[in-house]
Short mmCIF file of the C-alpha atoms (twelve columns), coordinates in Angstrom:
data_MODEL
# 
_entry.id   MODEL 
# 
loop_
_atom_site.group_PDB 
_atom_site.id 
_atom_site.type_symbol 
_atom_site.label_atom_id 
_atom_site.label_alt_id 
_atom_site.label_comp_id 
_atom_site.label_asym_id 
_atom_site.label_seq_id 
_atom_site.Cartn_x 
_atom_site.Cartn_y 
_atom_site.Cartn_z 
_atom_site.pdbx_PDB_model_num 
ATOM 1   C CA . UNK A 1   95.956  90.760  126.997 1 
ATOM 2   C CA . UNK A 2   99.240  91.305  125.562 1 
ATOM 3   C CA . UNK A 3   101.397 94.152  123.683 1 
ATOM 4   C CA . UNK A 4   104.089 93.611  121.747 1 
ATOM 5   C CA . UNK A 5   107.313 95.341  123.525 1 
ATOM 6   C CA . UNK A 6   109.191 97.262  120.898 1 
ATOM 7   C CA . UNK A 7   111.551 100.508 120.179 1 
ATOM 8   C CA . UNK A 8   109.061 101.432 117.573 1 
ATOM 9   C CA . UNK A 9   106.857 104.746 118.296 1 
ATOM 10  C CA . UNK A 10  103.509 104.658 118.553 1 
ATOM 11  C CA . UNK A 11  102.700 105.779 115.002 1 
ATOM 12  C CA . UNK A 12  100.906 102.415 113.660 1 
ATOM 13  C CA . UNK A 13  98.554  100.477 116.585 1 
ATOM 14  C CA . UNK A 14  96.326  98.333  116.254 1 
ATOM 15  C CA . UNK A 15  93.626  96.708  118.582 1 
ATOM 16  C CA . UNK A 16  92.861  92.702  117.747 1 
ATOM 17  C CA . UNK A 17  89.640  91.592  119.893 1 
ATOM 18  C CA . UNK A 18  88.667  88.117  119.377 1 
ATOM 19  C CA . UNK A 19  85.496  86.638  121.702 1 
ATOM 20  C CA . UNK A 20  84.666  82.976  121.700 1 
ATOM 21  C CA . UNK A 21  83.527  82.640  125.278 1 
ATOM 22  C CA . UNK A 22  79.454  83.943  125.022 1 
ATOM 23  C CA . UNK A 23  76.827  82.252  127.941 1 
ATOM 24  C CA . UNK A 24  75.314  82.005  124.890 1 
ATOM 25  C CA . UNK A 25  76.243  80.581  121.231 1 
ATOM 26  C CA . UNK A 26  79.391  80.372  122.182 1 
ATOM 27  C CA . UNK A 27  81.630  80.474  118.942 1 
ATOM 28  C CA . UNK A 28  85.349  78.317  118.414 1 
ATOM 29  C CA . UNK A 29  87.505  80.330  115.504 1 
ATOM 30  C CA . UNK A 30  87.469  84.101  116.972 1 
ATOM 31  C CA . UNK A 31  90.719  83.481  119.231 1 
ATOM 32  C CA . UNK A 32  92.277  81.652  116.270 1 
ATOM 33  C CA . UNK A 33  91.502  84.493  114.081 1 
ATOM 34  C CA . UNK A 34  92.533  87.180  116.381 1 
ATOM 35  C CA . UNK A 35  95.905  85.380  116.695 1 
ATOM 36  C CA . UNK A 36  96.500  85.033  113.425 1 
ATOM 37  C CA . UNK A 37  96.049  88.438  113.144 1 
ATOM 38  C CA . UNK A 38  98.496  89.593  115.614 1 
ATOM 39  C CA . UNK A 39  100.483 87.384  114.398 1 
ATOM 40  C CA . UNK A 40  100.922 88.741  110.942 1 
ATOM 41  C CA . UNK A 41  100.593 92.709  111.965 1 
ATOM 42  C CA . UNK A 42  103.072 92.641  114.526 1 
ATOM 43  C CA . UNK A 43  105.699 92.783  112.017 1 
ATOM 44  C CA . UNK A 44  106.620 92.703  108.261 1 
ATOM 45  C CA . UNK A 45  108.041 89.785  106.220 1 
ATOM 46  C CA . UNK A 46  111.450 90.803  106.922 1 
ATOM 47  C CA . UNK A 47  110.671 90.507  110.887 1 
ATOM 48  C CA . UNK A 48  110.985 94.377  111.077 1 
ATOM 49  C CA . UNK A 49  108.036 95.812  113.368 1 
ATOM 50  C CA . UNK A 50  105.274 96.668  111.610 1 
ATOM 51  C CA . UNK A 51  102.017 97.501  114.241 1 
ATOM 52  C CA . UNK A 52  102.309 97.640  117.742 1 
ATOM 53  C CA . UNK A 53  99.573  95.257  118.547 1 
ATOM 54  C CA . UNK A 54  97.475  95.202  121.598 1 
ATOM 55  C CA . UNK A 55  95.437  91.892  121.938 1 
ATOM 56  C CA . UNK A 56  92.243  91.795  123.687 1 
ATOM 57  C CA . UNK A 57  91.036  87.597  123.764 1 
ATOM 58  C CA . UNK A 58  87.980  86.268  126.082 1 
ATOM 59  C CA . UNK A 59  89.092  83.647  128.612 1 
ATOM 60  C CA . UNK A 60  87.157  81.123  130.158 1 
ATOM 61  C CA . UNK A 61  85.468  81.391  133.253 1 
ATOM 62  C CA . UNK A 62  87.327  84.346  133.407 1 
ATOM 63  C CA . UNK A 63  85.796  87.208  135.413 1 
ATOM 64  C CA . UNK A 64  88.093  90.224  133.326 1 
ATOM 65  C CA . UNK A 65  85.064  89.574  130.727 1 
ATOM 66  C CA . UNK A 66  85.056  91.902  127.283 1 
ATOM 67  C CA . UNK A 67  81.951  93.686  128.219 1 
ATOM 68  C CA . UNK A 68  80.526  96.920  126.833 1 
ATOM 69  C CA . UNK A 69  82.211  99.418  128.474 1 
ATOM 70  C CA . UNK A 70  85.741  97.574  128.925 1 
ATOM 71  C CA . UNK A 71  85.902  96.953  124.682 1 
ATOM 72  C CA . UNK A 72  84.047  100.783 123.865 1 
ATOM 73  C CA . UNK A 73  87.033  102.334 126.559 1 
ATOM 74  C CA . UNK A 74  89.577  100.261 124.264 1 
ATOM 75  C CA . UNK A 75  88.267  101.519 121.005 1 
ATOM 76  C CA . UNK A 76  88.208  105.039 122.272 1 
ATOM 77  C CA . UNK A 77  92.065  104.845 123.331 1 
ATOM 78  C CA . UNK A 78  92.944  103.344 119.779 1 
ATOM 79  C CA . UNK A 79  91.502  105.947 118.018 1 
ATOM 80  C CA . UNK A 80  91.505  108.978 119.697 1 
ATOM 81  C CA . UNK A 81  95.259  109.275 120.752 1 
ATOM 82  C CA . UNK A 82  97.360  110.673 117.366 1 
ATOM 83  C CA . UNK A 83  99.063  108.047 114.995 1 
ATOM 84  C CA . UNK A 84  99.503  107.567 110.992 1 
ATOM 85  C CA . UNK A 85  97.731  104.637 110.915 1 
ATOM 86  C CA . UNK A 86  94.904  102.823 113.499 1 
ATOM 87  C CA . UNK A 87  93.709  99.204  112.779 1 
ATOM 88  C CA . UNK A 88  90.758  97.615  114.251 1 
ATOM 89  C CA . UNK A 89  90.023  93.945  114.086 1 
ATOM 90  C CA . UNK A 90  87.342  92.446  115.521 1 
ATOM 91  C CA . UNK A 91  86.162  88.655  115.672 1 
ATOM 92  C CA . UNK A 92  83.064  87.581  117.365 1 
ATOM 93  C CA . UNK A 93  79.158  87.994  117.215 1 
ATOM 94  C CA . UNK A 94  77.559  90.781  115.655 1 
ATOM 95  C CA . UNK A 95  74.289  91.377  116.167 1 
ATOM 96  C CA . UNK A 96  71.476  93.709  114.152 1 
ATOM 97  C CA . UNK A 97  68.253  95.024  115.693 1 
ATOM 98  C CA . UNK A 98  65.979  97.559  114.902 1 
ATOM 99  C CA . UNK A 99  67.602  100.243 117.006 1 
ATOM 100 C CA . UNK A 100 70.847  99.098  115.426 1 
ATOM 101 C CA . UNK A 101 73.817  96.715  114.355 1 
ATOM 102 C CA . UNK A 102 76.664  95.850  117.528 1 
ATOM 103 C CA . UNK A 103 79.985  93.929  118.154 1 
ATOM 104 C CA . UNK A 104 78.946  91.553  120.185 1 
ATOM 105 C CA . UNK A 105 80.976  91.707  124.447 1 
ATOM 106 C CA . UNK A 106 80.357  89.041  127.015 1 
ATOM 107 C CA . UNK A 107 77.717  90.844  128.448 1 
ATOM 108 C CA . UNK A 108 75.425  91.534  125.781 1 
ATOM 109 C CA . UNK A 109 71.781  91.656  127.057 1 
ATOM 110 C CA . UNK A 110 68.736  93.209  125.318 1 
ATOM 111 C CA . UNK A 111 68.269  96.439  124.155 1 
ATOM 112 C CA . UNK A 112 72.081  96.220  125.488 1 
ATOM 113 C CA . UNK A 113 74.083  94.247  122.930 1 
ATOM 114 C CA . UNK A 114 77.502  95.374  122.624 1 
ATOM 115 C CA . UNK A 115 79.704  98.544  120.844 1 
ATOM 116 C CA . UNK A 116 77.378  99.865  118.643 1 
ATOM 117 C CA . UNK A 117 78.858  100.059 115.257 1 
ATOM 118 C CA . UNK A 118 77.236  103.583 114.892 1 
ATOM 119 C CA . UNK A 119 79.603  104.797 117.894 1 
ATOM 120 C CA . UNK A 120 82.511  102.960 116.367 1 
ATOM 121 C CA . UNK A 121 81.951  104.856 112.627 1 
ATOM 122 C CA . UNK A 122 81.571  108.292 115.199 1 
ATOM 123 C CA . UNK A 123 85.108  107.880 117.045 1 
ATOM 124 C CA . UNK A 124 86.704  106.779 113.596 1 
ATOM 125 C CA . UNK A 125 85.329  110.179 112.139 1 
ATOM 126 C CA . UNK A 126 86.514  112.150 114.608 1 
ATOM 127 C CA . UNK A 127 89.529  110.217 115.199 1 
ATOM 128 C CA . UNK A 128 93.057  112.379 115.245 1 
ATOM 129 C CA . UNK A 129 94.621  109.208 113.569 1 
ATOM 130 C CA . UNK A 130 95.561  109.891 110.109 1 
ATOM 131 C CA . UNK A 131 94.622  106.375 108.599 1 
ATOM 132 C CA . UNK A 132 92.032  104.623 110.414 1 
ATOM 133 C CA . UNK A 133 91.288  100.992 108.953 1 
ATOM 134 C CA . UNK A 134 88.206  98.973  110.979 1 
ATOM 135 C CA . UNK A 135 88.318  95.393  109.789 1 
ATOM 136 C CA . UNK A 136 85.320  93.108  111.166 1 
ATOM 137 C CA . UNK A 137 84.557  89.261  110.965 1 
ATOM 138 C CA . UNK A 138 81.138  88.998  112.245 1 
ATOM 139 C CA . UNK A 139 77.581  88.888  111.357 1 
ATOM 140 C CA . UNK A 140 75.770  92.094  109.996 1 
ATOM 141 C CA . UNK A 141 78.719  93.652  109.794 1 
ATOM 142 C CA . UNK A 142 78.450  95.660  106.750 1 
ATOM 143 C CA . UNK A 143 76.177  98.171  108.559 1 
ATOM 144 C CA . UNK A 144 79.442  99.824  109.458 1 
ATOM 145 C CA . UNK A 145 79.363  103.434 108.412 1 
ATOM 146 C CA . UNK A 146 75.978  102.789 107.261 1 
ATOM 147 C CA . UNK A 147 73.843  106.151 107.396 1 
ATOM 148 C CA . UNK A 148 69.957  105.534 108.469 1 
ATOM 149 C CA . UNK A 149 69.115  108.925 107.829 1 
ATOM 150 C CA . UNK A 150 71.181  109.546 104.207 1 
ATOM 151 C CA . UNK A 151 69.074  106.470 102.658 1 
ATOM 152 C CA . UNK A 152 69.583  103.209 102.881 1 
ATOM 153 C CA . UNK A 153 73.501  101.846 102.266 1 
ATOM 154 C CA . UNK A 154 74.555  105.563 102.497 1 
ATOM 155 C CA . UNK A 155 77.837  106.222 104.028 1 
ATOM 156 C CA . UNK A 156 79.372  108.775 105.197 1 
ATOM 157 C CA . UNK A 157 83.263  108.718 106.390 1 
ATOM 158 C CA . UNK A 158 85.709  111.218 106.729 1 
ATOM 159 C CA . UNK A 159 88.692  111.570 104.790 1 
ATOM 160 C CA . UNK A 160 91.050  109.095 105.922 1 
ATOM 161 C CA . UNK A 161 88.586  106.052 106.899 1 
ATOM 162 C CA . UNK A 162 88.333  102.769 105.587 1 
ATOM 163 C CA . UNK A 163 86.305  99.949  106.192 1 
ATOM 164 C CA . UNK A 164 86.274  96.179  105.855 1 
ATOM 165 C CA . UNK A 165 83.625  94.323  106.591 1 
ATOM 166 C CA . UNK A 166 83.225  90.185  106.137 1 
ATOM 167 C CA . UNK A 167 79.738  90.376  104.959 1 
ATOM 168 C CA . UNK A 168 76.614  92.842  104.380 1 
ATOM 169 C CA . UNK A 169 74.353  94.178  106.893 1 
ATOM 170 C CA . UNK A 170 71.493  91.573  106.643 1 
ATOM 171 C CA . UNK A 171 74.576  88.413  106.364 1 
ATOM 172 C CA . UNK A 172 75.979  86.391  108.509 1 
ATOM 173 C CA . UNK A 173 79.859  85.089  108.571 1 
ATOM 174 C CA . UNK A 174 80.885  81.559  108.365 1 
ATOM 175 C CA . UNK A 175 83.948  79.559  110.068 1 
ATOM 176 C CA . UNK A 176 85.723  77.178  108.061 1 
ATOM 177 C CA . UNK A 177 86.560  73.540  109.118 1 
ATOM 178 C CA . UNK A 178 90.288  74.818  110.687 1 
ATOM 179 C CA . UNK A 179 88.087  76.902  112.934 1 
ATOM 180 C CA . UNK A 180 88.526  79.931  111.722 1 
ATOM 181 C CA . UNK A 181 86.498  82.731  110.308 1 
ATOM 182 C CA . UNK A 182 86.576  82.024  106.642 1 
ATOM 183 C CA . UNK A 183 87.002  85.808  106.357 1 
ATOM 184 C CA . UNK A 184 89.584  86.278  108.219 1 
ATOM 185 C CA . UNK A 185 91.796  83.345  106.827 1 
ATOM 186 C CA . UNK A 186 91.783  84.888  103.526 1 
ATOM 187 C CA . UNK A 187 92.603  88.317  104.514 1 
ATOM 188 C CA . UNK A 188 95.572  86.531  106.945 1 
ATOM 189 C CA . UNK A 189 96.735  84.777  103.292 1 
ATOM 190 C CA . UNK A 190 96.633  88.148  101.726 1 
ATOM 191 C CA . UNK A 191 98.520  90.164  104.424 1 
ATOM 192 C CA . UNK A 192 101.121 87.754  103.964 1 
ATOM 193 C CA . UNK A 193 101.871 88.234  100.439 1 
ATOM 194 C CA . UNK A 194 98.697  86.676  98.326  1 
ATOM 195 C CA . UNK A 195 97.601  90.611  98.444  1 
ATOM 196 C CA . UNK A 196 101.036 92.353  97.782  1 
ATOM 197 C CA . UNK A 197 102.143 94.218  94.552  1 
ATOM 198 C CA . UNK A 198 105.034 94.222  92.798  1 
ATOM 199 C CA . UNK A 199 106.913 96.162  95.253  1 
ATOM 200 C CA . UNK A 200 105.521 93.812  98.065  1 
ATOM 201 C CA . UNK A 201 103.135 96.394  99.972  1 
ATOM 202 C CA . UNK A 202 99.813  95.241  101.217 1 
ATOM 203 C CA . UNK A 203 96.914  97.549  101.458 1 
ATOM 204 C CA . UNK A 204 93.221  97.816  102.198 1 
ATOM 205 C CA . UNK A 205 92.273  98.171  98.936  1 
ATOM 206 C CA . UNK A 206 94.388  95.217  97.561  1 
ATOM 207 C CA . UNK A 207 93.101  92.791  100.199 1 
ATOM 208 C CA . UNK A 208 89.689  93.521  99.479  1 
ATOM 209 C CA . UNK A 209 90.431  92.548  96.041  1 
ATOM 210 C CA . UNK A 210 92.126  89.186  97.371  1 
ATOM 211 C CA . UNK A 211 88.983  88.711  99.336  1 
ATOM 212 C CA . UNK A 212 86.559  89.504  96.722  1 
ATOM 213 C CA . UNK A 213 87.935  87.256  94.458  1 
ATOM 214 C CA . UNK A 214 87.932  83.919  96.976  1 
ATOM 215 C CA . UNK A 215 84.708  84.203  99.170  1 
ATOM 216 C CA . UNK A 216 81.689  82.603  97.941  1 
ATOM 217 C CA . UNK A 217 79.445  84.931  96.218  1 
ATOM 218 C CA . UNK A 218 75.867  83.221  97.309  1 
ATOM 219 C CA . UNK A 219 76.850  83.038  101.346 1 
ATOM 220 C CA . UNK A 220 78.309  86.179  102.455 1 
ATOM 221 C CA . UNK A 221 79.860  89.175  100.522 1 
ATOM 222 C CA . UNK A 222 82.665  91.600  101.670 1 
ATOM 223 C CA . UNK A 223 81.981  94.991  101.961 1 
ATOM 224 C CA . UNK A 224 84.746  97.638  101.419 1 
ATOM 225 C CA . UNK A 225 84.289  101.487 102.297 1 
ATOM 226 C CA . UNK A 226 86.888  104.000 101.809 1 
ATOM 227 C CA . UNK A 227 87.257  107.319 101.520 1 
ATOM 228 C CA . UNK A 228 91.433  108.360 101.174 1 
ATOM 229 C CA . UNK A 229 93.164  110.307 99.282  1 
ATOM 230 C CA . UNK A 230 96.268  108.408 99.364  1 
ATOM 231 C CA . UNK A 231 96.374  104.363 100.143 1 
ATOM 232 C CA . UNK A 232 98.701  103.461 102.921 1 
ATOM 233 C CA . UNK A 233 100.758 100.508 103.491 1 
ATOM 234 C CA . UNK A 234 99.140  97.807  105.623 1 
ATOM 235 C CA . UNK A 235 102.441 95.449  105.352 1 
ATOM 236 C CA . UNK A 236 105.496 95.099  103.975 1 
ATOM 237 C CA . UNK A 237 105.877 91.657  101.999 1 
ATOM 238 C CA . UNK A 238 108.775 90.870  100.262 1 
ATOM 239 C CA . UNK A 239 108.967 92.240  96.532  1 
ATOM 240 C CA . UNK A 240 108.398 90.146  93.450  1 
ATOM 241 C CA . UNK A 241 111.705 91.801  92.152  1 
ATOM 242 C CA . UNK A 242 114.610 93.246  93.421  1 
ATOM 243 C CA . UNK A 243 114.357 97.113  93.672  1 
ATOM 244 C CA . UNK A 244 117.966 97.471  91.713  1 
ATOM 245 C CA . UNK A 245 116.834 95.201  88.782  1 
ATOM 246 C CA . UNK A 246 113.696 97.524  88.653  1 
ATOM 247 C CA . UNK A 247 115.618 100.371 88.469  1 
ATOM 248 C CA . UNK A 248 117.182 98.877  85.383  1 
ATOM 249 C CA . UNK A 249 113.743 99.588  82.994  1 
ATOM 250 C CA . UNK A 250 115.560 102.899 81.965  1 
ATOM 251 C CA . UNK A 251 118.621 102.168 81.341  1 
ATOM 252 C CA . UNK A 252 117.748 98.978  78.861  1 
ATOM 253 C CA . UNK A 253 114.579 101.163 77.751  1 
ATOM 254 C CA . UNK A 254 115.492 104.930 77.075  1 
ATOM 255 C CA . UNK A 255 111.775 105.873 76.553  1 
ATOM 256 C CA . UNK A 256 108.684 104.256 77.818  1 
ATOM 257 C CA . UNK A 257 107.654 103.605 74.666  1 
ATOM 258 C CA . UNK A 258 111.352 102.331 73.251  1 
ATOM 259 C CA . UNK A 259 111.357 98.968  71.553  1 
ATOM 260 C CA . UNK A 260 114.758 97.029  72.802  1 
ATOM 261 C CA . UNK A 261 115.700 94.461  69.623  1 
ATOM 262 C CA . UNK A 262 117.070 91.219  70.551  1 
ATOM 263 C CA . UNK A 263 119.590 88.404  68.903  1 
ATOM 264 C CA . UNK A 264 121.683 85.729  69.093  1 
ATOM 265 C CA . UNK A 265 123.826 87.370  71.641  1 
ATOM 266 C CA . UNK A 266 121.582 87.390  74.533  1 
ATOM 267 C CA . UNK A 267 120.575 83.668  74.602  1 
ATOM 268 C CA . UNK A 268 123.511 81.229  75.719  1 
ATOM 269 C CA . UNK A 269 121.518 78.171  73.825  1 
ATOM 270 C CA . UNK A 270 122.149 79.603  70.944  1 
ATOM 271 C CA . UNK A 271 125.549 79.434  71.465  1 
ATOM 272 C CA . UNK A 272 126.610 82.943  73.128  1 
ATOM 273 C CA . UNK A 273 129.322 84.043  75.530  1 
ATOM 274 C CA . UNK A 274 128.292 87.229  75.938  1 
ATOM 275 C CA . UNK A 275 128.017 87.428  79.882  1 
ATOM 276 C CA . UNK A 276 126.398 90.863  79.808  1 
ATOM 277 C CA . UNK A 277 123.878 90.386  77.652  1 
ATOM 278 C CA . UNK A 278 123.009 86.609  78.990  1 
ATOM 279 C CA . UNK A 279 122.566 88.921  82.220  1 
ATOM 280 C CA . UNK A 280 120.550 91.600  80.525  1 
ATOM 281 C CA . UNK A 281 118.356 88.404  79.346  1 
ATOM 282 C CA . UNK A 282 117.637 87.247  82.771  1 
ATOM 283 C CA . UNK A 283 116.316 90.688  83.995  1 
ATOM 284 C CA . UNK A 284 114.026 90.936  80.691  1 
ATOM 285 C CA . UNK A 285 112.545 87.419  81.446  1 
ATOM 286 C CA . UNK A 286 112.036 88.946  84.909  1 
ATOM 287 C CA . UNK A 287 110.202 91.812  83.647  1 
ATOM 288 C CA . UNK A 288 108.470 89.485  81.475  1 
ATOM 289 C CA . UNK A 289 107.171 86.889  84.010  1 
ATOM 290 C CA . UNK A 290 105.683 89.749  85.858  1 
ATOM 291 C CA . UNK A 291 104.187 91.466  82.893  1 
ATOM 292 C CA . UNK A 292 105.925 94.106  82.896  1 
ATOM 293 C CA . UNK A 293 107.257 93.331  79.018  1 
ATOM 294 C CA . UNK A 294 105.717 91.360  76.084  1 
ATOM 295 C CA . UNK A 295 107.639 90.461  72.613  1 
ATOM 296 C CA . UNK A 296 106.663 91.331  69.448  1 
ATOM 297 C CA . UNK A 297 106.229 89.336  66.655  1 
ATOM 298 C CA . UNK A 298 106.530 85.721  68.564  1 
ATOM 299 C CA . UNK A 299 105.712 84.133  71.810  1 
ATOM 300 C CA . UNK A 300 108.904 83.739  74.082  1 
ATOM 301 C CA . UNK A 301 111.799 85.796  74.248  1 
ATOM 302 C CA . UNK A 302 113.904 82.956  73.507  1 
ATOM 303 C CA . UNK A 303 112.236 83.370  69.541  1 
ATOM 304 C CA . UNK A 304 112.720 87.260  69.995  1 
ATOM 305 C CA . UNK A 305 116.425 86.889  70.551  1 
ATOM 306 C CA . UNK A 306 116.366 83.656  67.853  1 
ATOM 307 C CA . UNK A 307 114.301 85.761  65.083  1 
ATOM 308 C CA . UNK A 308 115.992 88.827  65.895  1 
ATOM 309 C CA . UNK A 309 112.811 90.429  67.205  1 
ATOM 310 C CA . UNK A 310 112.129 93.301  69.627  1 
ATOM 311 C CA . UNK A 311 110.446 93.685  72.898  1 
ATOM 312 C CA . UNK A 312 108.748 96.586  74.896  1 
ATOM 313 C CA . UNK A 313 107.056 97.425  77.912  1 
ATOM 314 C CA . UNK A 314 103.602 96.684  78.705  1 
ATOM 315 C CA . UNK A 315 101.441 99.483  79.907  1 
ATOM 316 C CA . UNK A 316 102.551 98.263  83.651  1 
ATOM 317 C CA . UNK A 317 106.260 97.968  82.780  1 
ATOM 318 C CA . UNK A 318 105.530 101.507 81.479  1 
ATOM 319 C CA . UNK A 319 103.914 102.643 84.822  1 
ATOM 320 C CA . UNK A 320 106.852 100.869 86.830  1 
ATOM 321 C CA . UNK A 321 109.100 103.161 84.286  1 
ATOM 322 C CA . UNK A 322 107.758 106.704 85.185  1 
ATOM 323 C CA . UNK A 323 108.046 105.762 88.897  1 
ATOM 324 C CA . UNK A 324 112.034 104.657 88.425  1 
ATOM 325 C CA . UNK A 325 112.429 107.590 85.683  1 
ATOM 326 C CA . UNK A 326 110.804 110.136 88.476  1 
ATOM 327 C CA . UNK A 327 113.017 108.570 91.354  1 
ATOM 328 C CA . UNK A 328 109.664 107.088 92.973  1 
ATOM 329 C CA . UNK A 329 111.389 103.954 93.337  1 
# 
């Protein structure tokens, strides 16, 4: 077990079980993936802190086992002490019965098989953090939230509450050949920038849509839940462009709808020593290479600025402009 020692409050946590060591079908890639994890929650791109992380790993032979009541009393500290934001990752067996669906501890027996996942939706409801995101690599674990008496796939979260699961209730979740959950390498990829926008933040909603995109549709299917009324920040990544050139959309465009005309002047291969408009150049092609700006008339802005054609913001670059032009940014 370990926790990351920092001068950071306690405002973002996060809990990271992984369980490989089962008397039975034991597994090889939870540890990996709960490391990984860790790994890219404890801090931001910049090495700034980002979650303080508390990791909870089965050892073998060990007798300080994950069982039932050890994991459930770790759950119920996460999430019922205040904080803006609560992660919980999980890696290991899940299980589905007919009473219901569980995360998996060491000393899962029948009719006893681990956490159940209704009791885990219950303290995330009534949770006093603000933000509460449960993230789960194992089998059936798209029950979560799930609603038996609403109708089936019915469910019901609280303001505040999201949920990522690596497949649906009746799936199970594969391990890739680097022994690790197949999940859970993707959404490590997308933490780490595959998933960030623009500005470089990572959240729940954009590494589903990393996810989505990536895992096989015919062997197991993410399931996202969510019900906030504002997306938080998962993890800082660092931006696709610098914040200052950004905030340069309204001085070269006075309107979001302004069309800015280029020539000869701004292109030093066709001959021009115009060092301020070379420079204005390079932030336009930056704009442009994140499609935030198309040309009109031609292909390239090296024909606008040839042809003496003009250029304007896309509907993103326009969206990017209202949040400079309203100080958002």
């Amino acid at each position: 077990m370990k926790k990351i020692n920092s001068n950071q409050n306690d405002m973002r946590r996060a809990l990271i079980v992984g369980i490989n060591h089962y008397d039975r079908s034991p597994l090889d890639g939870c540890i990996n993936d709960a490391m990984h994890m860790y790994e890219v929650l404890s801090r931001n791109d910049d090495d700034s802190v980002n979650f303080d992380c508390k990791l909870l790993v089965s050892e073998e032979n060990s007798r300080n086992k994950i069982t039932v009541t050890r994991l459930k009393k770790e759950i119920f500290n996460l999430l019922q002490q205040e904080a803006e934001i609560a992660v919980l990752y999980f890696s290991g067996h899940g299980a589905a019965t007919d009473i219901g669906s569980y995360l998996v501890t060491q000393d899962a027996r029948k009719y006893l098989e681990g956490v159940s996942l209704d009791e885990v939706i219950a303290l995330a409801n009534s949770s006093k953090v603000r933000e509460v995101i449960l993230i789960l690599d194992c089998c059936h674990s798209g029950h979560l939230g799930n609603i038996k008496g609403i109708g089936y796939r019915k469910a019901l979260l609280r303001e505040g509450v999201s949920i990522l699961t690596s497949s649906r209730d009746t799936q199970y979740s594969m391990e890739n050949s680097d022994g690790q959950g197949v999940f859970t390498s993707i959404i490590y990829q997308a933490l780490r920038g595959g998933g960030a926008d623009i500005l470089g933040n990572v959240n729940v909603s954009r590494v589903y849509n990393y996810v989505d995109q990536l895992l096989n549709t015919w062997e197991q299917r993410p399931i996202f839940k969510s019900h906030v009324s504002k997306m938080v920040t998962i993890r800082k990544c660092k931006p696709k462009i610098e914040f200052s050139v950004l905030r340069k959309l309204i001085e070269y465009f006075t309107k979001s709808d302004t069309k800015y005309i280029l020539d000869n002047s701004y292109e030093r291969s066709l001959g021009s020593n115009n060092e301020t408009n070379i420079k204005v150049m390079e932030y336009l092609r930056e704009y442009y290479s994140l499609g935030l700006l198309k040309v009109n008339g031609v292909k390239y802005l090296y024909q606008a600025a040839r042809d003496n054609k003009s250029c304007e913001l896309t509907s993103l670059g326009q969206y990017f402009w209202r949040m400079v032009k309203n100080n958002r940014i």
